[in-house]
C-alpha atoms as a printed R data frame, in Angstrom:
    type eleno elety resid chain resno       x       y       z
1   ATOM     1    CA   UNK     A     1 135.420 104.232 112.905
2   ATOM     2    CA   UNK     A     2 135.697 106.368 110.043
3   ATOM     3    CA   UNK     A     3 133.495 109.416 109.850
4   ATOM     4    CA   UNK     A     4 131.171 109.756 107.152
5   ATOM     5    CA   UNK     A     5 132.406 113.296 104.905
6   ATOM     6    CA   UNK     A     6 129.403 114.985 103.244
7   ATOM     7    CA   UNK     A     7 130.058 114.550  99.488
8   ATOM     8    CA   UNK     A     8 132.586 111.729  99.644
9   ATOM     9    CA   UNK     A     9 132.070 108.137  99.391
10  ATOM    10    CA   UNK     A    10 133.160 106.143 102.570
11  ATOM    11    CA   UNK     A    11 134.300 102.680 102.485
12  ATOM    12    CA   UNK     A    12 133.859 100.389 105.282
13  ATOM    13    CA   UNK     A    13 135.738  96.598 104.680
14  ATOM    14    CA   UNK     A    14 134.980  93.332 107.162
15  ATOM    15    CA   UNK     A    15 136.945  90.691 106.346
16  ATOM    16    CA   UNK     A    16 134.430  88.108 107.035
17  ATOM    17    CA   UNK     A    17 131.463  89.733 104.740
18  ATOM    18    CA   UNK     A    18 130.991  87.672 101.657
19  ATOM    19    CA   UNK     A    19 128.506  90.373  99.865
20  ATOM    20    CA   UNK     A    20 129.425  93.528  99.268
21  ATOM    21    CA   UNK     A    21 126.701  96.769  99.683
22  ATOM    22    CA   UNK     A    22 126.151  99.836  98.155
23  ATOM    23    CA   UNK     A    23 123.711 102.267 100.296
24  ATOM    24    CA   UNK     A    24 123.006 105.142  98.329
25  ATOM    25    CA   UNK     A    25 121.390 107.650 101.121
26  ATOM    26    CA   UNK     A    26 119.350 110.438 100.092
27  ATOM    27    CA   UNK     A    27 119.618 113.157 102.427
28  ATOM    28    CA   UNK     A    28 116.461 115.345 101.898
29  ATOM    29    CA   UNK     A    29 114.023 112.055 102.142
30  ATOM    30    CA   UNK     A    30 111.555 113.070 104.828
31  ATOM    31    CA   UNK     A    31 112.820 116.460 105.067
32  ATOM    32    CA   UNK     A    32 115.767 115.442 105.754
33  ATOM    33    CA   UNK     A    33 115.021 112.580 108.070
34  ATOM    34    CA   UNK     A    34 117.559 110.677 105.525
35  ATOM    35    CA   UNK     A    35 120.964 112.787 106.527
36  ATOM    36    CA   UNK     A    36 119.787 112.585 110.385
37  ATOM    37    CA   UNK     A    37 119.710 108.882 110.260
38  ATOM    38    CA   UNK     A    38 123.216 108.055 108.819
39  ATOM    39    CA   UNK     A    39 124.873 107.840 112.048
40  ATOM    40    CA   UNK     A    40 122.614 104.957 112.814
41  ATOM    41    CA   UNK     A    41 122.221 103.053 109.770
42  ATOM    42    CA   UNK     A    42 126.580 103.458 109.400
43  ATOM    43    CA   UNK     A    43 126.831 101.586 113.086
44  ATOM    44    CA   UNK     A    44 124.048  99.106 112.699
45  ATOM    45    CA   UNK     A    45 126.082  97.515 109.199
46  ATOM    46    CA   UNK     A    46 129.197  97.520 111.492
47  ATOM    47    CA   UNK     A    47 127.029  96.104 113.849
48  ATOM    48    CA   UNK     A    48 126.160  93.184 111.739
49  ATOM    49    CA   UNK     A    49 129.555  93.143 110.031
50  ATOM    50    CA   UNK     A    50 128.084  94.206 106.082
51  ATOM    51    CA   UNK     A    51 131.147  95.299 103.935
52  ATOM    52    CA   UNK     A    52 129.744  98.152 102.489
53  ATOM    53    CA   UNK     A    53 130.441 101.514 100.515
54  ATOM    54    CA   UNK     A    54 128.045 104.633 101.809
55  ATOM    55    CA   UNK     A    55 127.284 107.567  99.617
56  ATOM    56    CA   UNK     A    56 124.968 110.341  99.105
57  ATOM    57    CA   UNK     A    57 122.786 111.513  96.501
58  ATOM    58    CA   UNK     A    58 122.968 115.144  95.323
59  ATOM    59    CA   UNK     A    59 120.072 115.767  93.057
60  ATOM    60    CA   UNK     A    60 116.980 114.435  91.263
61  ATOM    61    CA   UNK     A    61 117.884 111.460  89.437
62  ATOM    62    CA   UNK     A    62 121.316 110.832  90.605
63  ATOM    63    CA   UNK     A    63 120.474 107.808  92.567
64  ATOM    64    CA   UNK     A    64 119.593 105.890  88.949
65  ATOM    65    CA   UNK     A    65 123.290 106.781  88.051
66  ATOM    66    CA   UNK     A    66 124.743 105.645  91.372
67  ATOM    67    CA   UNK     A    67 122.510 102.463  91.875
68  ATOM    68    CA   UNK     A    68 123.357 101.864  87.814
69  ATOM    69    CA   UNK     A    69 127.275 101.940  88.305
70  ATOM    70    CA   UNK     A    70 127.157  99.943  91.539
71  ATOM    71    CA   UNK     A    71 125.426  97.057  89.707
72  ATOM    72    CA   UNK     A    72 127.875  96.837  86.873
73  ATOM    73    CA   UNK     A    73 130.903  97.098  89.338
74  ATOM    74    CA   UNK     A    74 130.388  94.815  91.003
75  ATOM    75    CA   UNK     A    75 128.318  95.099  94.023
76  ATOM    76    CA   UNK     A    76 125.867  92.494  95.235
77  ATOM    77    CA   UNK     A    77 123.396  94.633  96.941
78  ATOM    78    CA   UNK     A    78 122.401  98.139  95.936
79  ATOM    79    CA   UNK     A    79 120.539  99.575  99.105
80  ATOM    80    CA   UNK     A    80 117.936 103.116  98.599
81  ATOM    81    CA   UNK     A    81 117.596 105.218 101.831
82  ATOM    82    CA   UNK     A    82 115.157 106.897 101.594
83  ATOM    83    CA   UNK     A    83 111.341 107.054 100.369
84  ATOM    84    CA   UNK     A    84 109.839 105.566  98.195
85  ATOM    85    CA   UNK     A    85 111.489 108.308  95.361
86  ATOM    86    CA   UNK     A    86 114.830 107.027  96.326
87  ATOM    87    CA   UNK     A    87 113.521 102.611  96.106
88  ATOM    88    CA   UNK     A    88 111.603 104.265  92.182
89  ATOM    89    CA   UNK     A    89 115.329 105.365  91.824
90  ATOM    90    CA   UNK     A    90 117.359 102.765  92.739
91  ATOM    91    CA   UNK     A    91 114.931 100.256  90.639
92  ATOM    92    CA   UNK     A    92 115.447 102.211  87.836
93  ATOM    93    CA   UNK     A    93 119.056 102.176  88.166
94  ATOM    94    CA   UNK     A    94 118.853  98.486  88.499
95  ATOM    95    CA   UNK     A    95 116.733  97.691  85.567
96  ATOM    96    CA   UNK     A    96 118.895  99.917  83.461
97  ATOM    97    CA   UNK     A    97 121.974  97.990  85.035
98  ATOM    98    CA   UNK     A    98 120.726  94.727  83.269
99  ATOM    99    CA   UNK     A    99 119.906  93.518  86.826
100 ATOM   100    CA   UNK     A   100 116.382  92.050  85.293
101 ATOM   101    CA   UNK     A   101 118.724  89.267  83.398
102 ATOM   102    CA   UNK     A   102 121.676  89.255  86.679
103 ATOM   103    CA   UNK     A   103 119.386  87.873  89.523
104 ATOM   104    CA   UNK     A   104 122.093  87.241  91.544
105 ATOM   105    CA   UNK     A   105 122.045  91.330  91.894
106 ATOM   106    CA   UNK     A   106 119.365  92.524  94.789
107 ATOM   107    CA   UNK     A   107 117.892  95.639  95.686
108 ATOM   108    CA   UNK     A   108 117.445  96.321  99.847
109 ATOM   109    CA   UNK     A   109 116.096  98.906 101.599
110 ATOM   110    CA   UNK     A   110 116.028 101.393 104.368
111 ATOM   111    CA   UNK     A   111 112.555 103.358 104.693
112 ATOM   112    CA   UNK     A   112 113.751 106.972 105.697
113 ATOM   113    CA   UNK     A   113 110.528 109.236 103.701
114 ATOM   114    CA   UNK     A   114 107.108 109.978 104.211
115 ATOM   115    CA   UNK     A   115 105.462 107.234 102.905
116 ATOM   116    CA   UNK     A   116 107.617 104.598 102.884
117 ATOM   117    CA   UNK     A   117 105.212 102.197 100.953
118 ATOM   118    CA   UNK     A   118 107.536  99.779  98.907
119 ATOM   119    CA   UNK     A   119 109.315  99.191 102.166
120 ATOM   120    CA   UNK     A   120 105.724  98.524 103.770
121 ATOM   121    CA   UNK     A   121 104.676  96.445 100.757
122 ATOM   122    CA   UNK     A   122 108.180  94.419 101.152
123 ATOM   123    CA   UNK     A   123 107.193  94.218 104.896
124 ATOM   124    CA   UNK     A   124 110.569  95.975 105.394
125 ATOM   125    CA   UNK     A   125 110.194  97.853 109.443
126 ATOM   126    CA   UNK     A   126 111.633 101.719 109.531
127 ATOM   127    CA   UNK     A   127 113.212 100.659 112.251
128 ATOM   128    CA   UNK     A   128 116.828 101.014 111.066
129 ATOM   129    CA   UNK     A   129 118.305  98.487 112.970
130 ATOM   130    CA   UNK     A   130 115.878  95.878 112.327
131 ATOM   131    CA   UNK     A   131 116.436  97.222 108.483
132 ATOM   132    CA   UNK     A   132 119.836  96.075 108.328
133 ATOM   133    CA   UNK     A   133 119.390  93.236 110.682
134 ATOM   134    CA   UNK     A   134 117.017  91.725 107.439
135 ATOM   135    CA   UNK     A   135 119.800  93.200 105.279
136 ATOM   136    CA   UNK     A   136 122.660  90.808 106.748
137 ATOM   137    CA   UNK     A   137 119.942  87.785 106.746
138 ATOM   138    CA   UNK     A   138 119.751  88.284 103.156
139 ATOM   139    CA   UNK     A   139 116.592  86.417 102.284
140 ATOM   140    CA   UNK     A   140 115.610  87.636  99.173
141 ATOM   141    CA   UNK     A   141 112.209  87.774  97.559
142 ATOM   142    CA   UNK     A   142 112.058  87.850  93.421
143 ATOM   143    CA   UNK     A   143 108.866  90.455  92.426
144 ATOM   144    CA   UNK     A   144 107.347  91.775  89.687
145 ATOM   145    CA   UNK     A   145 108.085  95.253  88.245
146 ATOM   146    CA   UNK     A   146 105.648  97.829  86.079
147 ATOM   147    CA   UNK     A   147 107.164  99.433  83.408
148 ATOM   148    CA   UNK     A   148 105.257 102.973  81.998
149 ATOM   149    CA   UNK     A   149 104.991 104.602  78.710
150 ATOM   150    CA   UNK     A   150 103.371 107.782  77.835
151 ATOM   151    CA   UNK     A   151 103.229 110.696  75.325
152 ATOM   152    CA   UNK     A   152 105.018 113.419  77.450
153 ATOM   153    CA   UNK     A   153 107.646 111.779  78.164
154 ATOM   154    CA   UNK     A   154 110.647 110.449  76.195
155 ATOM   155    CA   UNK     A   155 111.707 107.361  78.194
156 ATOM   156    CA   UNK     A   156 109.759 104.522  79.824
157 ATOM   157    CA   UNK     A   157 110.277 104.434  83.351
158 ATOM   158    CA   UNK     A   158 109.679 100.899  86.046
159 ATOM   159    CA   UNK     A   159 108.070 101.291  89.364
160 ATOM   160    CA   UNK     A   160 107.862  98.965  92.273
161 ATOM   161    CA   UNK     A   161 104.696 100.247  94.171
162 ATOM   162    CA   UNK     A   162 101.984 101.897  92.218
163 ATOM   163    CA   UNK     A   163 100.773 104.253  89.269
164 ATOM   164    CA   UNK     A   164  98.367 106.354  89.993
165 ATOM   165    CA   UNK     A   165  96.538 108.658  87.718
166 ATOM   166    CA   UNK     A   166  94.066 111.121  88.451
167 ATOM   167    CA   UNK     A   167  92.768 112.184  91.683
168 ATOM   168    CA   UNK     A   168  95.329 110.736  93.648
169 ATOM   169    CA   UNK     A   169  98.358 112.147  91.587
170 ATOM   170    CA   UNK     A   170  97.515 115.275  92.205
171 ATOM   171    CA   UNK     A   171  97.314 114.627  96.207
172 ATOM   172    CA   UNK     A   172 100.770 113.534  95.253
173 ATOM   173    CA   UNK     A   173 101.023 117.332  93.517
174 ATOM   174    CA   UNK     A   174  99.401 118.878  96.597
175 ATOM   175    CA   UNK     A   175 101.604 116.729  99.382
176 ATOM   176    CA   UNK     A   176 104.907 117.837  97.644
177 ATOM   177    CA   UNK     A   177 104.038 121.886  98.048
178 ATOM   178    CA   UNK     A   178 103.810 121.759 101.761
179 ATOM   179    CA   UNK     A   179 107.021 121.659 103.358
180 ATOM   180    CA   UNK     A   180 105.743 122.548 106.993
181 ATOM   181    CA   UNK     A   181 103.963 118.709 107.404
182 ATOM   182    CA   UNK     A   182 104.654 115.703 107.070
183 ATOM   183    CA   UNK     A   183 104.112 112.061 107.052
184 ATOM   184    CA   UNK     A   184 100.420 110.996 106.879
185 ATOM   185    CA   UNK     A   185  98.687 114.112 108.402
186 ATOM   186    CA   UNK     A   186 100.516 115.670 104.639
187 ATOM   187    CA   UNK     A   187  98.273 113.382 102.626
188 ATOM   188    CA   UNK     A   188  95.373 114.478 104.554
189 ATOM   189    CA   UNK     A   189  95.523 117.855 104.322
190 ATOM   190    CA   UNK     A   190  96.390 117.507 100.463
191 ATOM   191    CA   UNK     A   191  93.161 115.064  99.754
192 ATOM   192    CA   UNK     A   192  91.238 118.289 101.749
193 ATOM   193    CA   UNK     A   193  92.490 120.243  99.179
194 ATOM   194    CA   UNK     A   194  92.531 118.427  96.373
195 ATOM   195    CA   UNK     A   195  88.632 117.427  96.643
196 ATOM   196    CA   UNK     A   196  88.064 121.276  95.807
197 ATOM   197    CA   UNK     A   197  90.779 121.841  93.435
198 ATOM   198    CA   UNK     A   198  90.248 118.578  91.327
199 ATOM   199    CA   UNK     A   199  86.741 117.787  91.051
200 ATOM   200    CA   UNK     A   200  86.427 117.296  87.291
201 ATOM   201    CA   UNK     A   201  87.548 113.868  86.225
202 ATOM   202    CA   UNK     A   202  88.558 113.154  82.273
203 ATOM   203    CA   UNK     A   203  86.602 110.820  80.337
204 ATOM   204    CA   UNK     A   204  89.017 107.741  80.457
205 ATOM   205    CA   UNK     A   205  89.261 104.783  78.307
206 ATOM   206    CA   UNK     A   206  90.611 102.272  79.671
207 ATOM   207    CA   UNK     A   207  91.865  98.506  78.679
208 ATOM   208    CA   UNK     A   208  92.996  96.313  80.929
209 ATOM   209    CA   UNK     A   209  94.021  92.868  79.181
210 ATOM   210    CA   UNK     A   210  91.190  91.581  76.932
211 ATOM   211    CA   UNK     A   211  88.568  93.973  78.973
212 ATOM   212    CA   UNK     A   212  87.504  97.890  77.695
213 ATOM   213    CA   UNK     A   213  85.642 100.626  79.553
214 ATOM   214    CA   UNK     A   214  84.779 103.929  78.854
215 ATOM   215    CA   UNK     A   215  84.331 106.498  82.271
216 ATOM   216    CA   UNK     A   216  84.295 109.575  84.098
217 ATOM   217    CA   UNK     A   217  87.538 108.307  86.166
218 ATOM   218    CA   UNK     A   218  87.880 110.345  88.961
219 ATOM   219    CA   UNK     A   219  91.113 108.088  89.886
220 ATOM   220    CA   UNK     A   220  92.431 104.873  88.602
221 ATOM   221    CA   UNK     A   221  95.566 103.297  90.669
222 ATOM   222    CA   UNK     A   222  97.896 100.848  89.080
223 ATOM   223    CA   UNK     A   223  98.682  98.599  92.002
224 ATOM   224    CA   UNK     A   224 101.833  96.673  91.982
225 ATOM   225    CA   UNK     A   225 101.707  97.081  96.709
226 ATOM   226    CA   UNK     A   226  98.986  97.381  98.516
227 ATOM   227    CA   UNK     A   227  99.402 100.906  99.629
228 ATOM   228    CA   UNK     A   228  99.720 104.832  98.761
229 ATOM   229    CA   UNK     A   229 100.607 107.728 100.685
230 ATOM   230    CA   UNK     A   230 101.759 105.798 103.887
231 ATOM   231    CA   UNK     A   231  98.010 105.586 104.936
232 ATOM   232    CA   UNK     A   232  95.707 104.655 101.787
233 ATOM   233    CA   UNK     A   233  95.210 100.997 101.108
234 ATOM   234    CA   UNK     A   234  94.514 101.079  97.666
235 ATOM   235    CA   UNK     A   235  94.668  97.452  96.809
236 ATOM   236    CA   UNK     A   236  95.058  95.808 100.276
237 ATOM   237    CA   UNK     A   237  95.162  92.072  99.113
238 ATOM   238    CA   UNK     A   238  97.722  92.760  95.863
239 ATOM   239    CA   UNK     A   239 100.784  90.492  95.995
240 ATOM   240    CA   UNK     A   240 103.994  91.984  94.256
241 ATOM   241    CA   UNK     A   241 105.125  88.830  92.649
242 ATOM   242    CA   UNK     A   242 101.898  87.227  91.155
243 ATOM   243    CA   UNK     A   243 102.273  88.304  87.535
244 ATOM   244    CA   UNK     A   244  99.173  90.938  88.041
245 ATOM   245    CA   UNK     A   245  98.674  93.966  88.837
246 ATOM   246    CA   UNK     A   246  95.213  95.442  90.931
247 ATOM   247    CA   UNK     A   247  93.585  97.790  89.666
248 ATOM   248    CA   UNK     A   248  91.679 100.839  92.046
249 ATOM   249    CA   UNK     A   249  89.275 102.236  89.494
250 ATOM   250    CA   UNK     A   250  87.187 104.942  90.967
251 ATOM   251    CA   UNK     A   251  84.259 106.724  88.830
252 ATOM   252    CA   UNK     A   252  83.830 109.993  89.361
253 ATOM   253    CA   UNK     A   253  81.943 111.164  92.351
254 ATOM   254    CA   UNK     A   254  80.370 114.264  94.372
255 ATOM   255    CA   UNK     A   255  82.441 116.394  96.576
256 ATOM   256    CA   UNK     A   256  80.376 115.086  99.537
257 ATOM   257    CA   UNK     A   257  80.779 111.393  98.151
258 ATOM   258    CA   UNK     A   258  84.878 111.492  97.782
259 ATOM   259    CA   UNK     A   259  84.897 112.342 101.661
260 ATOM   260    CA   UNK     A   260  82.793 109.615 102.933
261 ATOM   261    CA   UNK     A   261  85.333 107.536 100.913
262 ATOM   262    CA   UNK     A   262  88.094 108.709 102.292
263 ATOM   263    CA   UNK     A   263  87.375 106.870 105.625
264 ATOM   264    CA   UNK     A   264  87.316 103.310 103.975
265 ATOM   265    CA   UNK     A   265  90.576 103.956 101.686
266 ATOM   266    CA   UNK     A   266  92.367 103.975 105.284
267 ATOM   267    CA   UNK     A   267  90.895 100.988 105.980
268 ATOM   268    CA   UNK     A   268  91.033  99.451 102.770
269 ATOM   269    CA   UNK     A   269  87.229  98.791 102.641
270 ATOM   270    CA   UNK     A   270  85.991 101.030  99.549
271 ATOM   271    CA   UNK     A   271  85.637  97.995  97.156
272 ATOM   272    CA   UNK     A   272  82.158  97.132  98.874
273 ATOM   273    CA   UNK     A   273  81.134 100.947  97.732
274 ATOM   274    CA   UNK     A   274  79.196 100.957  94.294
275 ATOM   275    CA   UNK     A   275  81.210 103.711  92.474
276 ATOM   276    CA   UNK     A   276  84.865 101.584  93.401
277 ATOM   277    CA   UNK     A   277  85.957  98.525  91.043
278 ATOM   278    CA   UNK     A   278  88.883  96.553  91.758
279 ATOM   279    CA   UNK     A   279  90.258  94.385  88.699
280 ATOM   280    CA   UNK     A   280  93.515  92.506  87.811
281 ATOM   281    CA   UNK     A   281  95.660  92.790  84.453
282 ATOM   282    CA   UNK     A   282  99.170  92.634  83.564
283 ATOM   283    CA   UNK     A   283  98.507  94.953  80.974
284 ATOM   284    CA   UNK     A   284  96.572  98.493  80.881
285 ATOM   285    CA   UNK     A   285  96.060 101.337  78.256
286 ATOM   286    CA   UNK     A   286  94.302 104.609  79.531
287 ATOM   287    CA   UNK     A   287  93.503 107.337  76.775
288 ATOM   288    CA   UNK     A   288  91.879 110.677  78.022
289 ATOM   289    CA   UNK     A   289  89.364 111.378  75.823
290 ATOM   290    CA   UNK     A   290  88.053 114.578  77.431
291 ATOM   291    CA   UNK     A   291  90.838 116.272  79.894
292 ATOM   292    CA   UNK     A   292  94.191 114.921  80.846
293 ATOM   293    CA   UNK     A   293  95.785 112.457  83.061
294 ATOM   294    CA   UNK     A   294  98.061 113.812  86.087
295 ATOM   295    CA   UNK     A   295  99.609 110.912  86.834
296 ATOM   296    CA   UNK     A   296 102.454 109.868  89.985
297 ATOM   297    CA   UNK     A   297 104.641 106.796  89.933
298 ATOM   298    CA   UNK     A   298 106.186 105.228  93.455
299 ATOM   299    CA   UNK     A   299 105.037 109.297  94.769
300 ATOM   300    CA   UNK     A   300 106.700 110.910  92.113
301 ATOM   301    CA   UNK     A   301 104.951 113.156  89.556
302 ATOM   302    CA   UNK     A   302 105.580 111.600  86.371
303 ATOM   303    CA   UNK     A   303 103.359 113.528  83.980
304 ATOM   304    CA   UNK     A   304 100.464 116.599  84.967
305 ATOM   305    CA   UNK     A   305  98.547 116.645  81.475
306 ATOM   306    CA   UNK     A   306  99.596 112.965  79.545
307 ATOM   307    CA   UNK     A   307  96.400 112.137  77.523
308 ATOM   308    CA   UNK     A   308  98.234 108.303  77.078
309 ATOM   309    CA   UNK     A   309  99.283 105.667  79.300
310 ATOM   310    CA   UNK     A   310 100.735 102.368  78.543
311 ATOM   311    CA   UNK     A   311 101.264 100.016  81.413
312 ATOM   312    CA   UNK     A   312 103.285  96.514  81.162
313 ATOM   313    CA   UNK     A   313 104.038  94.338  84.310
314 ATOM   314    CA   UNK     A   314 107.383  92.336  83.885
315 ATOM   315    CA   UNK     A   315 106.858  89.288  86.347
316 ATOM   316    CA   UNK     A   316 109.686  87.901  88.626
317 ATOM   317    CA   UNK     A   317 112.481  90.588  87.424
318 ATOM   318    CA   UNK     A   318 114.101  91.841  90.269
319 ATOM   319    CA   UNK     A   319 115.021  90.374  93.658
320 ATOM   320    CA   UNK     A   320 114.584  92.124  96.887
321 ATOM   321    CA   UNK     A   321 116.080  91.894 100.473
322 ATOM   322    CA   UNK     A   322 113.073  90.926 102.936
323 ATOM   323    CA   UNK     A   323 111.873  89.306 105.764
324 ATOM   324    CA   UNK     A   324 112.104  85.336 105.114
């Protein structure tokens, strides 16, 4: 078997394989879980005899470009390893691709970060073997994407998982400055310190479809999955190809109050609590009308002081490797 270089792109050809993959690895997902894990997602596609090309990303962004090019040369399947930066990324790269109007094009996945929550929302197992076991099944699932808009930054961008603005962006903020943890106790320790850094929420308003509120929002989650942060079940009952998304809209809330919600948001319980609303919409508008809005996209900061957001769900756009 050939050995896999560093910086080069390694080709692997099977006779018998009738589809041919691109897995686009990043190597610093999950501090670097991604690189470790190459030997064993390399001899689990031999394995199952996948004809596929292996490279790496090298930098913020570069996974749009690679998962871009793959679609338009050729390749059938355009596999992220990764996190759920690298599946943002390699949707992006899709969508860009044209692969919204080419659905014979699919996206597949290896969960290698810290939260891994498209992959959990796509019912995908970290478990690489079992990964690429559902990759060589190729049963494919056809979802719905959310595109964003917003007045700090130039270009729209689509997400897969979620949108979250507010308090749970900058958790997202918080999560990404420790490097000494991670996984889920990560998000803990950043919601501890988030509750006394961000306490303050803007006065929102928001329109979701037909429907307008005005509120204190101390965090409003645009659901596409069901779950944040690899332990937060934001919106445990959304479906990713229904033509909605769920909305998560929390009103601001004491100190004392946001840790005694903290417990049900694991559980995915918090919609029985009062100050937590849960709605549906394929469409949302949030304008700050007092502060801004941090907001985080698929666990990526997107924006830390936007004071618009336009949200847009495209239904049925992109197809997906999955369980059957």
């Amino acid at each position: 078997m050939s050995t896999v270089d560093h910086n080069l792109v390694v080709n692997y050809d099977h006779a018998m394989s009738k589809l041919r993959y691109k897995i686009i690895i990043n190597p610093t997902a999950g501090r670097g879980h991604g690189e470790r894990i190459i030997p064993a997602v390399t001899g689990s596609l031999n394995k199952y005899g996948l004809d596929f090309d292996l490279v790496r990303s090298l930098y913020p962004g570069h996974t749009i470009e690679l998962a871009a090019e793959a679609a338009v040369s050729g390749f059938d399947v355009v596999v992220g390893v990764g996190g759920d930066g690298t599946a943002n990324e390699v949707i992006n790269g899709l969508i860009l691709a044209g692969a919204a109007e080419q659905l014979d094009i699919a996206m597949g996945v290896i969960g290698a970060g810290r939260g891994n929550d498209f992959a959990f929302g796509m019912e995908i197992p970290e478990d690489v073997d079992k990964a690429c076991q559902i990759l060589a099944a190729n049963q494919r699932k056809t979802i719905d994407i959310g595109v964003v808009y917003g007045d700090q930054f130039a270009t729209p961008r689509h997400f897969g998982n979620s949108l979250g603005i507010g308090f749970d962006a900058v958790v997202t903020m918080e999560a990404l400055k420790v490097t000494w943890l991670s996984g889920v106790p990560n998000y803990l320790l950043a919601v501890l310190k988030t509750v006394f850094l961000y306490y303050k929420a803007p006065q929102v308003e928001l329109r979701y479809d037909n429907e307008q509120m005005v509120l204190p929002a101390l965090m409003i989650s645009v659901m596409n999955g069901r779950r944040q942060g690899g332990t937060f079940y934001m919106t445990p009952d959304a479906k990713n190809d229904d033509g909605l998304f769920d909305l998560c809209i929390v009103h601001e809330v004491s100190k004392p109050r946001i840790f005694s919600l903290v417990p049900r948001f694991l559980k995915g319980t918090q919609f029985s609590q009062k100050e937590v609303q849960l709605q549906q919409a394929g469409h949302v508008k949030l304008t700050a009308l007092l502060g801004v809005l941090p907001a985080h996209m698929d666990g990526e900061i997107i924006s830390s002081d936007a004071t618009e957001l336009e949200i847009k769900l495209l239904p049925r756009c992109l197809q997906v490797i999955c369980p059957e």
